[in-house]
Steps between C-alpha positions, in 0.01 A plus 500: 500500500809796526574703215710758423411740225813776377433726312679881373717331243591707141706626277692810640843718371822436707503780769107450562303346750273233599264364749422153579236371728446127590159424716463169716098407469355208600480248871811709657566501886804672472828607268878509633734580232385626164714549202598634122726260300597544129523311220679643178543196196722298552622585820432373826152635748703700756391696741416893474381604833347348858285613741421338863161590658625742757713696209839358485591535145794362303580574131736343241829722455407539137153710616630682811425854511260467162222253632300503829271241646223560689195302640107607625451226731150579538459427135712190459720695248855577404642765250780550345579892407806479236650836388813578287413170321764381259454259161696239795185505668302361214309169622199322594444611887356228711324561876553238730406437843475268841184465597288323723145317426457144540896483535814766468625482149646752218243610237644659128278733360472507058737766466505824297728609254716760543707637169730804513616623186795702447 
């Protein structure tokens, strides 16, 4: 059984920052890409930021130059540092990655709110 467990969320004034972590527990063999998608109500999950697992990062244009992704590959774990965080940012932040135990397939972790107030 694969889980993925976020956690960092809060409340925070626009101009702050946060930091999310999301660990992978459980029968793992390995992890390729892992990931931070939003989800504000109403709108659409998209995706904030990717990560491969040699380091190759990719971030939506919305985040660029505010958020970075990084992973611990010894830990099974992505974060997500945000700075310069605007009320815009204001969602529930979801982990999600590829992994491999019996078979290669996406996990979701719970996700952790994220509220920005202005």
């Amino acid at each position: 059984q694969v889980q993925l467990m976020e956690s960092g969320g809060g409340l925070v004034q626009a101009g702050g920052s946060l930091r999310l972590s999301c660990a992978a527990s459980g029968n793992i063999y390995s992890i390729n890409d892992m990931g931070w998608y939003r989800q504000a109500p109403g709108k659409e999950r998209e995706m904030v930021a990717r990560i491969t697992s040699d380091g190759t990062a990719n971030y939506a244009d919305s985040v660029k130059g505010r958020f970075t992704i990084s992973r611990d590959n010894a830990e099974n774990t992505v974060y997500l540092q945000m700075t310069s965080l605007k009320p815009e940012d204001t969602a529930n932040y979801y982990c999600k990655a590829d992994i491999l135990s019996t078979i290669w397939r996406f996990y979701w972790g719970q996700g952790t709110q994220v509220t920005v107030s202005s």
